[in-house]
C-alpha positions, 0 to 999 in steps of 0.5 A: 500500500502507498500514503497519499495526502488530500489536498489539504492534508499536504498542505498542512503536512509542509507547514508543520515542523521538521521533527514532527514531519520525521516523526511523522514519516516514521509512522507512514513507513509503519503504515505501509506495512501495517495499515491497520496498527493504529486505532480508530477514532470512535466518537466526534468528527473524525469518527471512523478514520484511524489516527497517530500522534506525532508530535503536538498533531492527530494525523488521521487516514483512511484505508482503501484496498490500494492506498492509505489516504491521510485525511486530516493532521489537526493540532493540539493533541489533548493529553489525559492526566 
């Protein structure tokens, strides 16, 4: 399977910074293999679309048989306490 961004998802992804983006490209190398590592969203907007964390931002993605489509990258990853 190949990563390919939406439109917006790319755009957001050149704004972000360096170590986010290296972060980032780790896990889409994860994907490839693994498509299916990472959870899925269960309630909100993004429900249905599974997400990592790579630095302070949620990169969501959706599955096809031939490509892991990454959808959204929103900021500001709240943390439990």
């Amino acid at each position: 399977m190949k990563v390919v961004f939406a439109a917006t998802a790319a755009e957001a992804f050149g704004e972000l910074p360096k170590p986010v983006q290296e972060r980032a490209a780790v896990s889409f190398g994860l994907l490839e293999s693994h498509p299916k590592m990472y959870p899925v969203r269960r309630r909100g907007i993004m429900r249905g679309y599974r997400y990592f964390v790579a630095g302070a931002y949620l990169f969501y993605y959706s599955l096809s048989s031939s490509e892991i489509r990454i959808t959204a990258i929103i900021p500001g990853v709240m943390r439990h306490s």
